[in-house]
N, CA, C and O atoms as a GROMACS GRO file, in nm:
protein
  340
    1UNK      N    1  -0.481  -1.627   1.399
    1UNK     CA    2  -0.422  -1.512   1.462
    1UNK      C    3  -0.318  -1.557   1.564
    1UNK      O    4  -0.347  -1.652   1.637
    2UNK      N    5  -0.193  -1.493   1.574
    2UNK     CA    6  -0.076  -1.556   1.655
    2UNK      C    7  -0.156  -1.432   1.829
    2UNK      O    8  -0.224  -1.334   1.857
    3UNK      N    9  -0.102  -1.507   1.867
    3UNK     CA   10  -0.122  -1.439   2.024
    3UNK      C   11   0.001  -1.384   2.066
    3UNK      O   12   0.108  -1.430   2.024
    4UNK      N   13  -0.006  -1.274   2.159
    4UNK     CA   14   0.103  -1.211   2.191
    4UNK      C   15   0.195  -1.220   2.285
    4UNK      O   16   0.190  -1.147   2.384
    5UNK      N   17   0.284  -1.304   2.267
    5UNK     CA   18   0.391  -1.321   2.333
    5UNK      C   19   0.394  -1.326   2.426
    5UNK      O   20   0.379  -1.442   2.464
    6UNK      N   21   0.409  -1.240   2.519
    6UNK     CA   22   0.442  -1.202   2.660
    6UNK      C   23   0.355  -0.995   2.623
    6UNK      O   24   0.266  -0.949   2.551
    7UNK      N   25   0.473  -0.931   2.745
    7UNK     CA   26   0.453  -0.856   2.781
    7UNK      C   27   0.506  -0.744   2.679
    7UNK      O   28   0.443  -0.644   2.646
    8UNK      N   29   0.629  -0.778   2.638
    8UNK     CA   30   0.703  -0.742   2.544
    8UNK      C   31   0.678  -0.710   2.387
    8UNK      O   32   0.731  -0.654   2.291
    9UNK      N   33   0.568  -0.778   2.422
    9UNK     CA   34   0.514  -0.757   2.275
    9UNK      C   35   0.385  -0.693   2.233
    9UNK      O   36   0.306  -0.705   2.139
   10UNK      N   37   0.398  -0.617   2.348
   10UNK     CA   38   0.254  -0.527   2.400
   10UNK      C   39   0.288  -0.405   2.436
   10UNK      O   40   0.373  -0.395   2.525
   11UNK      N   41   0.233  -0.285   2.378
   11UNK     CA   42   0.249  -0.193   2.386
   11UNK      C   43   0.141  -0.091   2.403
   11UNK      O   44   0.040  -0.108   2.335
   12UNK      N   45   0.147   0.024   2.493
   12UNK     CA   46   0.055   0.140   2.479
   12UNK      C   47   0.054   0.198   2.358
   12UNK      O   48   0.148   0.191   2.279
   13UNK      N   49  -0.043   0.253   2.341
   13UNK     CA   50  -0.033   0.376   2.240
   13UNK      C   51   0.074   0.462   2.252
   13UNK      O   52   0.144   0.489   2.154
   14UNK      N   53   0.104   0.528   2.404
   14UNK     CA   54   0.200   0.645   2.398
   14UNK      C   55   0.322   0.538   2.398
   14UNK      O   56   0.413   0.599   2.342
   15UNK      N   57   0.344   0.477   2.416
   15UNK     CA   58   0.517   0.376   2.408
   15UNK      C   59   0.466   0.366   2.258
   15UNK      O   60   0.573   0.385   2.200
   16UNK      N   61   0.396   0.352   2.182
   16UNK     CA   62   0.420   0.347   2.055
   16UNK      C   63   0.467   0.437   1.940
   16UNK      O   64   0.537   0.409   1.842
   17UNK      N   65   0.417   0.535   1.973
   17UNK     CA   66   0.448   0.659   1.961
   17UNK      C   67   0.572   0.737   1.979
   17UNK      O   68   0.611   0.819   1.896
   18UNK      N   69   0.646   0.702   2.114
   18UNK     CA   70   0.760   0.732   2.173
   18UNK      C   71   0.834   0.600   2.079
   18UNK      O   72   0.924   0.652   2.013
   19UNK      N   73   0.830   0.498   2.060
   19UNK     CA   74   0.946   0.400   2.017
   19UNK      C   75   0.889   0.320   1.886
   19UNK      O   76   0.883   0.198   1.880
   20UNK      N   77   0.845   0.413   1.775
   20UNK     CA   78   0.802   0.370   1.679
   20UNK      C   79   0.925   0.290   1.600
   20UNK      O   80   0.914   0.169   1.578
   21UNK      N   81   1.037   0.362   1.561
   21UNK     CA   82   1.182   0.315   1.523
   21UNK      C   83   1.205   0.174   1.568
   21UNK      O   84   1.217   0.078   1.492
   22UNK      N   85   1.209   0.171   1.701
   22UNK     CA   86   1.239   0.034   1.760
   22UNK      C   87   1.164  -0.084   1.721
   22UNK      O   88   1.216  -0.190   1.685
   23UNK      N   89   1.018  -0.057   1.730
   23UNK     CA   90   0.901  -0.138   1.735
   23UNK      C   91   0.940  -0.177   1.552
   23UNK      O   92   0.952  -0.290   1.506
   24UNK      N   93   0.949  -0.078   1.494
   24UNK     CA   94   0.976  -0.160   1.348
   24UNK      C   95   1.096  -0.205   1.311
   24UNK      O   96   1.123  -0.248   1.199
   25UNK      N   97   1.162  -0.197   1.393
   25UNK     CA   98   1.312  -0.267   1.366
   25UNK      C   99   1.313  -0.434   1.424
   25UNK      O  100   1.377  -0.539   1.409
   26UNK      N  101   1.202  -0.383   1.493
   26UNK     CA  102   1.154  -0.547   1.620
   26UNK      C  103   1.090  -0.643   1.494
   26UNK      O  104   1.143  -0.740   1.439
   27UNK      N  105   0.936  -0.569   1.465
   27UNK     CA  106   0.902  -0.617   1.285
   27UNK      C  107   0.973  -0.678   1.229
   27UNK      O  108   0.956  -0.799   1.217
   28UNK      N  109   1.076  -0.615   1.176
   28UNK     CA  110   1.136  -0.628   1.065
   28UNK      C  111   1.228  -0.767   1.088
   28UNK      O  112   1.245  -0.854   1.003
   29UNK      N  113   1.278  -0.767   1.218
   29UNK     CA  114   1.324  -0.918   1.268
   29UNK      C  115   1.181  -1.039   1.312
   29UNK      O  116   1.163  -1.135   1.386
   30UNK      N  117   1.113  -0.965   1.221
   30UNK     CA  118   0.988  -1.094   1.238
   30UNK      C  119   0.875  -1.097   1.370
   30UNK      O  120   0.780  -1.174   1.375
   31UNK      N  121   0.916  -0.973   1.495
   31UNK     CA  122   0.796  -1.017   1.580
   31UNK      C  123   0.681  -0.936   1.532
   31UNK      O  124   0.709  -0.854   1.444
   32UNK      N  125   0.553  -0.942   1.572
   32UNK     CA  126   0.465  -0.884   1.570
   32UNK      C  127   0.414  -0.808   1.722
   32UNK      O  128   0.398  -0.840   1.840
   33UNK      N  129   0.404  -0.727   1.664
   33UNK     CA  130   0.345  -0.593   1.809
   33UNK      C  131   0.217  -0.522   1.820
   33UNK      O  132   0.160  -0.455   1.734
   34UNK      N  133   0.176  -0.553   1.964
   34UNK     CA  134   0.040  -0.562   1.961
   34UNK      C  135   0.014  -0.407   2.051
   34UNK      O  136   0.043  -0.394   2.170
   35UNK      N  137  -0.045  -0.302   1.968
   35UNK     CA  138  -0.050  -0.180   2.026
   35UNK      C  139  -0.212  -0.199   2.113
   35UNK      O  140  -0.312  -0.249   2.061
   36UNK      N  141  -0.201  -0.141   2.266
   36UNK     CA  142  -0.342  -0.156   2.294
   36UNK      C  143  -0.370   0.030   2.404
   36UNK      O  144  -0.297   0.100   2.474
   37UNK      N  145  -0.493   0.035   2.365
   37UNK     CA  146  -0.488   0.134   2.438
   37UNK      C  147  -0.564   0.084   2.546
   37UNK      O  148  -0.638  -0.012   2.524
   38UNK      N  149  -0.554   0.155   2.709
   38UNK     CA  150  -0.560   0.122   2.834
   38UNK      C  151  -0.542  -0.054   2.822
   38UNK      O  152  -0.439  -0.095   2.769
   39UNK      N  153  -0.644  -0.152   2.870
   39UNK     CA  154  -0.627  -0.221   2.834
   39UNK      C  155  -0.650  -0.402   2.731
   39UNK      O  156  -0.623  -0.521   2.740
   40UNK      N  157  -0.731  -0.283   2.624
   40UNK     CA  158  -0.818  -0.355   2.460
   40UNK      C  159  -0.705  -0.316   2.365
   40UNK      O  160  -0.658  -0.204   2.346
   41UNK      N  161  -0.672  -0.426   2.313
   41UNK     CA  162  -0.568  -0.413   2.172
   41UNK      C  163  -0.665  -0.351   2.084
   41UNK      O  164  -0.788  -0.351   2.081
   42UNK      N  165  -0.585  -0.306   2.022
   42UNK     CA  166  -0.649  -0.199   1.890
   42UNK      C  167  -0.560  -0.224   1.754
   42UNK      O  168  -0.602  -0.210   1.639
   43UNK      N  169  -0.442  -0.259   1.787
   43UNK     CA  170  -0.354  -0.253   1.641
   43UNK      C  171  -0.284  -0.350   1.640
   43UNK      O  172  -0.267  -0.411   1.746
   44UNK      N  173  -0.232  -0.388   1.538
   44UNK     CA  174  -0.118  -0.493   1.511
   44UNK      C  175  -0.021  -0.430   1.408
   44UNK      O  176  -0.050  -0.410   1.289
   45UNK      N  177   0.108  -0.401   1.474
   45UNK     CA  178   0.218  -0.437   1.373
   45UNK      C  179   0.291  -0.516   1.310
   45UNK      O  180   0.397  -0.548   1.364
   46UNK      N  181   0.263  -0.564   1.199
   46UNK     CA  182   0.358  -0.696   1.124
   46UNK      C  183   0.440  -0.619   1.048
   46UNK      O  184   0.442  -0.496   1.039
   47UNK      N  185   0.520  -0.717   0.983
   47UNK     CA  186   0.595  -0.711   0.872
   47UNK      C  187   0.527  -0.706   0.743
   47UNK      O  188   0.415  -0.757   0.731
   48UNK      N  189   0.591  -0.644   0.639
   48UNK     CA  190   0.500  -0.601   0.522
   48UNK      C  191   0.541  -0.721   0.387
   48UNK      O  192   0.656  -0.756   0.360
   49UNK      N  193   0.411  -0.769   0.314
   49UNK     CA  194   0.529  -0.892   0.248
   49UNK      C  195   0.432  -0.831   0.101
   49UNK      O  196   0.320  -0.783   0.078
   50UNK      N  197   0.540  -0.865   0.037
   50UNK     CA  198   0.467  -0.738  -0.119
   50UNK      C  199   0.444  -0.881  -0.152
   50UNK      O  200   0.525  -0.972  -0.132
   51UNK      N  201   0.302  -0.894  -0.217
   51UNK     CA  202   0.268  -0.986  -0.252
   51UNK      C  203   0.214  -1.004  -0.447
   51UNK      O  204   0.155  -1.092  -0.508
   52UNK      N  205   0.278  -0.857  -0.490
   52UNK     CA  206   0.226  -0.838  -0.643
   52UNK      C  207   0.321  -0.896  -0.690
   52UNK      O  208   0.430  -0.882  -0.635
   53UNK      N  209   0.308  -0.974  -0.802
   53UNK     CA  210   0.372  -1.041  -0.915
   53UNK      C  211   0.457  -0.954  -1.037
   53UNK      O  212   0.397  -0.886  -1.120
   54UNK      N  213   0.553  -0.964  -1.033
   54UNK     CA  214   0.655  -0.895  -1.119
   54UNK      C  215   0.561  -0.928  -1.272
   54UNK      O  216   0.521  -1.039  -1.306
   55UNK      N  217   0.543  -0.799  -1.347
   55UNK     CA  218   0.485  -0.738  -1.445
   55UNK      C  219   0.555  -0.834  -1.591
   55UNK      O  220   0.669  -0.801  -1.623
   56UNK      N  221   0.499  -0.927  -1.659
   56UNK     CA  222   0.564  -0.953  -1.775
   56UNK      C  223   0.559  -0.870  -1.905
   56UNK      O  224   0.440  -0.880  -1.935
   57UNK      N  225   0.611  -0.802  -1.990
   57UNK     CA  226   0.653  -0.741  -2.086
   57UNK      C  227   0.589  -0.793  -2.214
   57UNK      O  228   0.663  -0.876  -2.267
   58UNK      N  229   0.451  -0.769  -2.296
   58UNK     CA  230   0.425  -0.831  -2.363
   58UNK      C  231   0.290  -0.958  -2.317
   58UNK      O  232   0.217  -1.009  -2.402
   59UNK      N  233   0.284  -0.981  -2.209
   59UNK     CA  234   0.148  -1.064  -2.153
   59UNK      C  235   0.050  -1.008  -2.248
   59UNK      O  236  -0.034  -1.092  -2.281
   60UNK      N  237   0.034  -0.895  -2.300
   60UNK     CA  238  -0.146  -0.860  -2.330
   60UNK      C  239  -0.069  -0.845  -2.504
   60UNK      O  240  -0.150  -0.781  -2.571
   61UNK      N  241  -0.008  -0.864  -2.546
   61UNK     CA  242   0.027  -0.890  -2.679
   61UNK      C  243  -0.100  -0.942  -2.759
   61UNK      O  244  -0.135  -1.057  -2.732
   62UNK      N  245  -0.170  -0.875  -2.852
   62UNK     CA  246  -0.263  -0.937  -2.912
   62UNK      C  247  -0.421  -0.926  -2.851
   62UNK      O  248  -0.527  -0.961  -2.901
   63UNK      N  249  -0.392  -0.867  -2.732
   63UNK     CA  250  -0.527  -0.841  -2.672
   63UNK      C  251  -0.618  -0.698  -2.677
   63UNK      O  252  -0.741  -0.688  -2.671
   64UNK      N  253  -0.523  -0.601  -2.691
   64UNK     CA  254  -0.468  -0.470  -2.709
   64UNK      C  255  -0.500  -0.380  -2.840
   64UNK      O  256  -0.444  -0.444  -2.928
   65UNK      N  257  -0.556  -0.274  -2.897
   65UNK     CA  258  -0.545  -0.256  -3.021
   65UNK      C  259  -0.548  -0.144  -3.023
   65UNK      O  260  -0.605  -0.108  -2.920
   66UNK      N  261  -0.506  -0.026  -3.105
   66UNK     CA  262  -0.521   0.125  -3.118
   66UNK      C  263  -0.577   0.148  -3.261
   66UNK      O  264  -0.528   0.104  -3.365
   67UNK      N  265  -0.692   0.228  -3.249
   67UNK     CA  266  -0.748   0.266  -3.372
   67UNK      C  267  -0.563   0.354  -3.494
   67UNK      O  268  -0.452   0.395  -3.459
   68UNK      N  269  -0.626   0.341  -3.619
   68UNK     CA  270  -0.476   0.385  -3.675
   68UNK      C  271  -0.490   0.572  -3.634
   68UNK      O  272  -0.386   0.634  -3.616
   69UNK      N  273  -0.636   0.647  -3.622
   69UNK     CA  274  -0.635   0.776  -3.603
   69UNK      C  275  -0.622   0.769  -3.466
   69UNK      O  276  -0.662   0.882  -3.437
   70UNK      N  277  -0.588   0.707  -3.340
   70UNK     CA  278  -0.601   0.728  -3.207
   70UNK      C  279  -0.500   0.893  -3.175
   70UNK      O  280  -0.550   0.984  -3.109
   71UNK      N  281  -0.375   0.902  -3.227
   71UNK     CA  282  -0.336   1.031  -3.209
   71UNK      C  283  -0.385   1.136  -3.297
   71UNK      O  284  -0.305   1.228  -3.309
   72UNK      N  285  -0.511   1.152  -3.372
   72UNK     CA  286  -0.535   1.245  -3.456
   72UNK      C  287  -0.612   1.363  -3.356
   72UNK      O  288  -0.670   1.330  -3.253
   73UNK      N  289  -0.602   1.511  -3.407
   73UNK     CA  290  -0.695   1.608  -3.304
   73UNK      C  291  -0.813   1.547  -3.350
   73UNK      O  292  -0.834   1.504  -3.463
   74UNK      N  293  -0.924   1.547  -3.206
   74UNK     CA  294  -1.072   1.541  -3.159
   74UNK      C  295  -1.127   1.685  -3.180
   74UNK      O  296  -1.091   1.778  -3.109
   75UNK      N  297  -1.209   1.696  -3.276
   75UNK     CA  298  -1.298   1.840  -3.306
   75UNK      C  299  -1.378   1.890  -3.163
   75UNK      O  300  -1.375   1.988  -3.089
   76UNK      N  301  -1.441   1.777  -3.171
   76UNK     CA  302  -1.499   1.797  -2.997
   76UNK      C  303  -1.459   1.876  -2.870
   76UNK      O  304  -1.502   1.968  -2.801
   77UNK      N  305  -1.357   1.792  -2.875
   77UNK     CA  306  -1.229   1.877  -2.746
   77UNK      C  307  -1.214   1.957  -2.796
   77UNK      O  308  -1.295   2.037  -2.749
   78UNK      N  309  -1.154   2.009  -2.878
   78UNK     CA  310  -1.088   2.094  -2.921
   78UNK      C  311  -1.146   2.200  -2.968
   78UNK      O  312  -1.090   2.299  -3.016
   79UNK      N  313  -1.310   2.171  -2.949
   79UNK     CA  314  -1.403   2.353  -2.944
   79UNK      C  315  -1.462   2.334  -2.814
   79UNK      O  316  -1.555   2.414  -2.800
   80UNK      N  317  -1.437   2.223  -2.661
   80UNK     CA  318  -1.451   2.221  -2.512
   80UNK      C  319  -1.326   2.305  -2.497
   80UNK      O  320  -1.361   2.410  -2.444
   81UNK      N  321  -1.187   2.304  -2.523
   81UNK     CA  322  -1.116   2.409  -2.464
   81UNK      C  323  -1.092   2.488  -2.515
   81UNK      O  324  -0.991   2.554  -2.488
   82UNK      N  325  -1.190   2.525  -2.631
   82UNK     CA  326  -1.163   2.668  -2.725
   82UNK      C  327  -1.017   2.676  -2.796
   82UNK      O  328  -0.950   2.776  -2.821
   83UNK      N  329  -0.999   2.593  -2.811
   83UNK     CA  330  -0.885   2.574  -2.948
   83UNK      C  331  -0.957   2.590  -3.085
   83UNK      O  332  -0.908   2.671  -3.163
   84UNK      N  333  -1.066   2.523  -3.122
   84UNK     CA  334  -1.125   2.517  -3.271
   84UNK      C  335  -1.258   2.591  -3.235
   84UNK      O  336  -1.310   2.598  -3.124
   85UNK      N  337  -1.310   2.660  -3.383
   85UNK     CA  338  -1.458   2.726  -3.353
   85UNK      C  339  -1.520   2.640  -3.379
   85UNK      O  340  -1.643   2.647  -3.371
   0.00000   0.00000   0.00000
């Protein structure tokens, strides 16, 4: 856990509130901001880092299978929403 800076990098709840804009523009240049109410930290603002892996096209190729009737009507359903008797 990084420790907080100075003073500057500490904030009330109501200054957080009042200068939310700022505080993530501060983020976004990399500091982290430590919201505390009276005087016990309660929150941390960081920067957000997307950490999901771009989707390959074809990965599950072969893993995958659809019956050949998968789009055929279900009798079942189809006397649950009163479509068929």
């Amino acid at each position: 856990m990084v420790a907080p800076r100075g003073p500057s990098n500490t904030v009330t709840v109501t200054e957080a509130k009042t200068q939310l804009s700022s505080l993530l523009e501060r983020v976004g240049e990399g500091e982290e901001i430590v919201i505390r109410r009276g005087r016990h930290p309660v929150a941390k603002i960081v920067a957000y880092e997307d950490t999901r892996k771009p989707r390959k096209p074809g990965a599950l190729r072969g893993q995958i299978w659809m019956s050949d009737d998968f789009d055929e009507p279900d009798e079942e359903i189809e006397r649950l929403f009163g479509t068929r008797d």
